[in-house]
N, C-alpha and C positions, 0 to 999 in steps of 0.2 A: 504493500500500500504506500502510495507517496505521501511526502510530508507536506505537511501545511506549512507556511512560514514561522521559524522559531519566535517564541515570544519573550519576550524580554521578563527576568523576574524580578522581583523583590528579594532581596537575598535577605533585610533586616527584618523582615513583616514580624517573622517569629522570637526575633531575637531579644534575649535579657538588656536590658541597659543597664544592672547591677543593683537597684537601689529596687527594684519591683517589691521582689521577695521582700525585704524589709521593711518596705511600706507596706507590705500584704499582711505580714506580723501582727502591725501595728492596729492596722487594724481591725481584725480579728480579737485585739483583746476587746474592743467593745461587744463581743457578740453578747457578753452578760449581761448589757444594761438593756441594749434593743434587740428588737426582733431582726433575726437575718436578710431577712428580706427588703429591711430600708434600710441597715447598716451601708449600705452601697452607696446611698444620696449624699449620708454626712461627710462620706469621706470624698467622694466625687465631685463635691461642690467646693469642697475645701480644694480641691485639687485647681478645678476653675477659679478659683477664684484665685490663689497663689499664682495660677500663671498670667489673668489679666491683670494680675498687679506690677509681674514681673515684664512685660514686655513693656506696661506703662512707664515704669522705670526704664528700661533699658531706651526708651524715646524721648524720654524727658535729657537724660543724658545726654543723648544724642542732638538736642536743640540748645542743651548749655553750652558742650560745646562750639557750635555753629553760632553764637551771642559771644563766644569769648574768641572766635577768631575775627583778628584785625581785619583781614582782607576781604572780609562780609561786610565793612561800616558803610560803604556806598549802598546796598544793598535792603540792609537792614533797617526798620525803621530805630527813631529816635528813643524811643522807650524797648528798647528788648528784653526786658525781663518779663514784658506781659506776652513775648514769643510761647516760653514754655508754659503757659496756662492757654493758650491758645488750641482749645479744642478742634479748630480743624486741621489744626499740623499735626493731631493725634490721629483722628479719620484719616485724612490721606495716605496714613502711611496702614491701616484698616488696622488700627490701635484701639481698644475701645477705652474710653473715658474714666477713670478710677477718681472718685472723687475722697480726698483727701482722708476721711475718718476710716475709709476701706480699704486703703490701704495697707498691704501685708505687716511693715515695717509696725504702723499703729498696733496690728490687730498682734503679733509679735511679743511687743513689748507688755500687752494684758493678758499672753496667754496665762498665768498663772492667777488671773483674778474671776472670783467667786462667779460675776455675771460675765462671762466669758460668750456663753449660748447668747445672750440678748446682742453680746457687742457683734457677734457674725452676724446676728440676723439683720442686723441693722447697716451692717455692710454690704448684706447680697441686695435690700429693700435698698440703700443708694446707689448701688451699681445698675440695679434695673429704672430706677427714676431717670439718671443719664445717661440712659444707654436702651431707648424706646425698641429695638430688636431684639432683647432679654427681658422686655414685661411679661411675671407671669411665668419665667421661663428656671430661674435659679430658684433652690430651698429656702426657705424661710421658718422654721420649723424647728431651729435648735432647740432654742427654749423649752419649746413644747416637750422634747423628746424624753431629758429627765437624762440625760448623759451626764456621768459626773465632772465635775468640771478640771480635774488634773487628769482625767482624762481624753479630756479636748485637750488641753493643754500640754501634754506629750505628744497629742497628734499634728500639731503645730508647727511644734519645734522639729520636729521630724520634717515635715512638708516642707520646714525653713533651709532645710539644709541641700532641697534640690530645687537647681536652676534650671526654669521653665521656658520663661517667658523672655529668654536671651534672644540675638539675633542666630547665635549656631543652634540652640536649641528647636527654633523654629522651624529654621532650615530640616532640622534633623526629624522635625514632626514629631517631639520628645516625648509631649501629654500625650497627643494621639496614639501614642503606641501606650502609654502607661493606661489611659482609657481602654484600650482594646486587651489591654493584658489585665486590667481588672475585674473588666464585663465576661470573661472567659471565667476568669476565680471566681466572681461571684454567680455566676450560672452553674459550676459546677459544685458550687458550696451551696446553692438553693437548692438546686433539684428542679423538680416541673415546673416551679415560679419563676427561676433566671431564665430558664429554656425560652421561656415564652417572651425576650428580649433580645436572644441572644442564637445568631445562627452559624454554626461553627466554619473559620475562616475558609476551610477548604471548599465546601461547599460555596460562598461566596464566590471565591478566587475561579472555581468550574463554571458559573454562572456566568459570570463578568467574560472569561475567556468562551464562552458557546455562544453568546450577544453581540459580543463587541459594543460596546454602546460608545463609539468615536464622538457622535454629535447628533445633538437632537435631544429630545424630551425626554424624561427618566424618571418611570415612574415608580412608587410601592409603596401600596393602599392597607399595609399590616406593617409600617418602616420599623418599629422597634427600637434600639438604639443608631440605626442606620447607616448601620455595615456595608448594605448594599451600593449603599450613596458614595459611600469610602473610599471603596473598591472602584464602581466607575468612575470615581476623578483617579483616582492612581493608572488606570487602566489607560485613561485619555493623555495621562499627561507622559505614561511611559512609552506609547507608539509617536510624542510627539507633538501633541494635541495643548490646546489651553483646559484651564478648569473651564472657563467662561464657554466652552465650545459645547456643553453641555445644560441644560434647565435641568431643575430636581422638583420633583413631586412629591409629595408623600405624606400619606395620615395615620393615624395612630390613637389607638381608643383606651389606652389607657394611660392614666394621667398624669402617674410618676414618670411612665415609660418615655411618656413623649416630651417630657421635661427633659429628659435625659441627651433624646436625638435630639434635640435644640440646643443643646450645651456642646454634647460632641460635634458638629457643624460648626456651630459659630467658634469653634476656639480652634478649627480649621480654615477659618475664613471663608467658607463652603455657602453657597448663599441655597437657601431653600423654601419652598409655596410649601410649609406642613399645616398650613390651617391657625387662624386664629385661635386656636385650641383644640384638645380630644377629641375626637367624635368617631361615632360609631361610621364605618363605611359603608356595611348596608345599609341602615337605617339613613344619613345625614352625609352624603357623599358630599368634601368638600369639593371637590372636581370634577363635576356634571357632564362639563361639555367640552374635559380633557382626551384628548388621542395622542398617545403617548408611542412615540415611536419604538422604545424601550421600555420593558415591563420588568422588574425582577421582585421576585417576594417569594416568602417563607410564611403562609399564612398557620394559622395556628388548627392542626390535626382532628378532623370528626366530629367539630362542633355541635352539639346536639341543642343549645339553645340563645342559638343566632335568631332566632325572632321570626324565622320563619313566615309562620302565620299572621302576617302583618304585610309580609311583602310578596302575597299571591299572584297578585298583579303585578309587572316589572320590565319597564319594557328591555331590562339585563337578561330577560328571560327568554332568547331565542329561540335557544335549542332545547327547552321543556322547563319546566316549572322545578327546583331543586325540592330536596325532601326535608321538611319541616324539622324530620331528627337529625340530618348532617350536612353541615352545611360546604365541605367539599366543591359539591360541583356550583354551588354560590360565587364561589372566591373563582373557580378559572371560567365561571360566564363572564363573571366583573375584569378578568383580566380582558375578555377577548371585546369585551361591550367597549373597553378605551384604548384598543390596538387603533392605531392609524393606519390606512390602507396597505404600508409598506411595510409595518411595525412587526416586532418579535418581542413574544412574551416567554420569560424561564423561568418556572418558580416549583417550591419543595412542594410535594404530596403523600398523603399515605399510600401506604403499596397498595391498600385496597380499594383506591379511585381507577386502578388499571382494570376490574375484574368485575365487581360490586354489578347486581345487577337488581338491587333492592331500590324498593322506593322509585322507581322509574331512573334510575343512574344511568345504569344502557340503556337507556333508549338518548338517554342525552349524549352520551359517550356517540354511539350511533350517528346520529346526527352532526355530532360534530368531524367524524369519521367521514360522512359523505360530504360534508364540506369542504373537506381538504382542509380542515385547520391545522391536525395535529403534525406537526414536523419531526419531531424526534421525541424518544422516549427515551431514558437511562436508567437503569435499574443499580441502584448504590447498596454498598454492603451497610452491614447491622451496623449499632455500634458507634455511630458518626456524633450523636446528639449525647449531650449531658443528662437532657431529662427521660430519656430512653432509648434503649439499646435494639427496638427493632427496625428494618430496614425501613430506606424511604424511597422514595423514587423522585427524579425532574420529568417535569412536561417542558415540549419545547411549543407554541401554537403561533402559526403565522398565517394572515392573509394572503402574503403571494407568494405562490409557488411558481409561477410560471418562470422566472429568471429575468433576464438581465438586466438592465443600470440598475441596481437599488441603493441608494447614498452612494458611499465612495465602492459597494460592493460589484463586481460581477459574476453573475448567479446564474448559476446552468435550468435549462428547464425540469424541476423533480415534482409536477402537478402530477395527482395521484399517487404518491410516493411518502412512506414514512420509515425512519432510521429507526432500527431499535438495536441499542447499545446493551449488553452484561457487563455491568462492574462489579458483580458484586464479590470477584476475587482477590478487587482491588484494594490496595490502602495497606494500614501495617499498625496494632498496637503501639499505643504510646505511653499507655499504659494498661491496669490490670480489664479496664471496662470500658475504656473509650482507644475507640480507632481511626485514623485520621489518612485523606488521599495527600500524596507527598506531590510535588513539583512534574515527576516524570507523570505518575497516574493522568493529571491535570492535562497534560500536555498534551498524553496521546489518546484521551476522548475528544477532548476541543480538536487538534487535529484528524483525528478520522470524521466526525462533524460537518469542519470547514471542505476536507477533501470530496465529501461526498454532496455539497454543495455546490462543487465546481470551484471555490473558490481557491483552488492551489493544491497540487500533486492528486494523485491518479487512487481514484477508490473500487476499493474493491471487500467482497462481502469476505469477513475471517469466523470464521469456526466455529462456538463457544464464544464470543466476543461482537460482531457486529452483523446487521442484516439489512438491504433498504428491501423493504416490504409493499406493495400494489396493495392499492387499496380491495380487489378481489382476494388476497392474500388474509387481509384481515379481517373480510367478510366469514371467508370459510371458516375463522378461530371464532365466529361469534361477535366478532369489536372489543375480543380482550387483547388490552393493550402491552400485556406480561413479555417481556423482551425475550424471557427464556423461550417461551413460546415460538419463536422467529429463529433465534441464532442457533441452534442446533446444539448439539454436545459441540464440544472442543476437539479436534483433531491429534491423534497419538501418534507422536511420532515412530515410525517404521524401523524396528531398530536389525530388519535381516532375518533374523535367527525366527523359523519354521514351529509354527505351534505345538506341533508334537515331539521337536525336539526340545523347546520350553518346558513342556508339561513332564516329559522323562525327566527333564534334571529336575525338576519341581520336584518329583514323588520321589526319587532317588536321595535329595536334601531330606526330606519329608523322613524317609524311612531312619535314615542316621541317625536324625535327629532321636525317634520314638526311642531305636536303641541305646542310645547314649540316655537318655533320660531314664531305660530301665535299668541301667548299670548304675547308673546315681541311686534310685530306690532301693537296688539289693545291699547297697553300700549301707546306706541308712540304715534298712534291716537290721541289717549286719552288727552297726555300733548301738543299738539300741539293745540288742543281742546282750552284747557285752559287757556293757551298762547293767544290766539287769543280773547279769552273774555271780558281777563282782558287789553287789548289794547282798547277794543271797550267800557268797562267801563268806561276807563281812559278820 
């Protein structure tokens, strides 16, 4: 099979910066005071907030000095000291605003005093007063929580000790990795609660490389912390691209959650449409009359009381009305309801949206079969997710099949035609219960994908591993969409040697072995024998 073009990687995405763990420590010793499940905000927000302090510093810096060099006095006006209060030299450099009492330095110097909770809250309440993009979006809430206060106060002095908000820190995307390496600890320290924020990076990193999302609309209607968002601006800007080359979409229905993705964006400089605030997406879609050229989501697994019965009528509901107990085929109508004519949508499902023929499912399935929507299916090993160890599967669904120009793409004609991928050999323990796809696995689903797209090297159906399937193909399985179903067993390689001379040495090994094993039993006998002798000697 030919190769698709190499993709460039991330070689840091994974990697320690040395202080994680130590912060992870730290904060873990709160889990006695609060519940684990918001222990993540307190520390999370401090995090934000330490690094809009610290870039604010490291710009204010930056305009003292530009006030103290001579060769600026033509330039400069007559009063330069009202330069470094000067809030749009803050904006333009997309600094956001720290107003004096929120300050890390202030908030530093109190860590050791009693009302410690009141003076943060009262920090993130003036950080979002001048800074109208974070109304609404930072914790407020110390107070409330009942944390003791030397131990905020350790949590502090610890935060004080890494620099954020530098210009190499920036560059390096320091928080954003200490963000992503926390939302991972604390999903797998929740269990099903983190899960449902948090989609594990390899999964992302497969998504993002099966899409491409170079430029155009991007959207995901369950964002979560918004990984996926992450992922395509890394994506864009590693083949080349601007961030700006890219719009971001995305809603989010619950309300810590979505506090969250509004914190991890903005302290990326990531600009994003996630809605005046939470809202449900069935029910209060904030993106009605969005077509999203790019779709990726991880919607949350078998939902049985999405509301259903409320939203009978729908004009989401082309290809049949979903079933009131799971809301499944909900989520990938709503994907396919805000595809733009050209658009590709990828997102996680349970293995049993491939099969399910409850509640009217096949017949939707069906339906969207004769469409020609579904494009590729990949079937993923167990094991991947923090909050459960059974397998999942990606849908891939596109409007046009037909091929060529589409964006910067050129796309063979595969109408009537769907890929169906087995991975589920793929990936490798990372630990005792979670398993993860590495770089190579990534690589070569997306490129057997792009290749059988037309989009670069020569494809061809392998064994146990890929199939492109006729839509006659999938009539005669029924419209079940199970990959193994397609890809046949795996191919053994021929190694010469004639079955019946295998099976002679087989039974020839075989016999040895029985013998040897009865010469070992007469032995035993034997000293068992002897043993018993010399008792009755004795």
């Amino acid at each position: 099979m030919g190769k698709h073009r190499s993709k460039k990687s991330d070689k840091t995405n994974g990697a320690t910066i040395g202080f994680e763990e130590k912060l992870w420590l730290a904060a873990d010793k709160l889990r006695g005071t609060i519940d684990a499940a918001e222990y993540k905000h307190v520390v999370l927000g401090l995090l934000f907030l330490k690094y809009i302090a610290d870039a604010f510093a490291a710009r204010r810096a930056e305009l003292e000095v530009l006030c103290d060099d001579d060769d600026m006095d033509d330039y400069l006006p007559d009063d330069k000291e009202h330069i470094v209060e000067d809030r749009d030299e803050y904006a333009s450099a997309n600094v956001f605003w720290v107003p004096a009492p929120a300050r890390w330095d202030a908030l530093r110097a109190n860590a050791k005093t009693p009302d410690i909770a009141k003076r943060i809250d009262d920090s993130m309440f003036a950080v979002e007063k001048d800074n109208p993009r974070l109304k609404g979006v930072l914790p407020r809430d110390y107070a409330r929580r009942g944390i003791p206060a030397e131990r905020l106060g350790e949590l502090i002095d610890l935060i004080s000790g890494i620099g954020l908000g530098d210009a190499e820190s920036r560059a390096k995307d320091i928080l954003g990795r200490v963000y992503e390496y926390f939302i991972g600890k604390f999903a797998a320290a929740e269990g099903k609660l983190g899960g449902e924020f948090f989609t594990p990076k390899s999964i992302v990193r497969l998504l993002v490389e099966m899409i491409e999302p170079f430029k155009g609309r991007v959207y995901d209607p369950c964002c979560g912390s918004g990984g996926m968002f992450v992922q395509s601006e890394r994506f864009v800007e590693a083949h080349g691209g601007k961030a700006t080359d890219i719009s971001i979409y995305g809603q989010e229905s619950n309300p810590t959650t979505w506090k969250l993705c509004n914190m991890n964006l903005a302290l990326r400089g990531i600009e994003a449409h996630l809605g005046d605030k939470h809202d449900d997406t069935f029910h209060s879609d904030q993106h009605k009359d969005l077509k999203a050229d790019f779709i990726l989501a991880n919607p949350p697994f078998n939902i049985s009381d999405w509301g259903g019965e409320r939203r009978c009528e729908d004009a989401r509901w082309k290809y049949g009305t979903p079933p009131v107990g799971n809301a499944n085929y909900a989520w990938i109508q709503h994907f396919i309801h805000h595809l733009s004519p050209n658009g590709i949508a990828g997102f996680v499902m349970a293995n049993g949206s491939m099969s399910s023929n409850t509640s009217g499912e096949g017949e939707i399935r069906k339906a969207m079969v004769e469409a020609d929507l579904v494009d590729c299916m990949i079937a993923l090993p167990g094991q991947l997710f923090f909050t459960t160890g059974i397998p999942v599967c990606l849908w891939f669904v596109t409007r046009n099949k037909a091929g060529g120009k589409v964006g910067n793409r050129n796309l063979r004609d595969h109408r009537n035609q769907t890929l169906f991928i087995d991975a589920r050999k793929m990936g490798a323990l990372v630990t005792r219960k979670l398993r993860d796809l590495n770089e190579d696995d990534i690589l070569k689903i997306a490129n057997t994908y792009h290749a059988w797209r037309g989009e670069g090297g020569e494809y061809e159906d392998v064994s146990g591993f890929c199939k492109s399937a006729s839509k006659e193909e999938i009539d005669s399985h029924g419209f079940v969409l199970t990959p193994g179903r397609y890809v046949g067993a795996e191919d053994i390689e021929d190694d010469g040697i004639p079955f019946e001379e295998k099976m002679d040495k087989l039974t020839a090994t075989l016999r040895e072995q029985f013998a040897e094993s009865a010469k070992l039993q007469a032995q035993i006998e034997a000293n068992f024998s002897l043993v018993s002798t010399s008792k009755e000697d004795a």
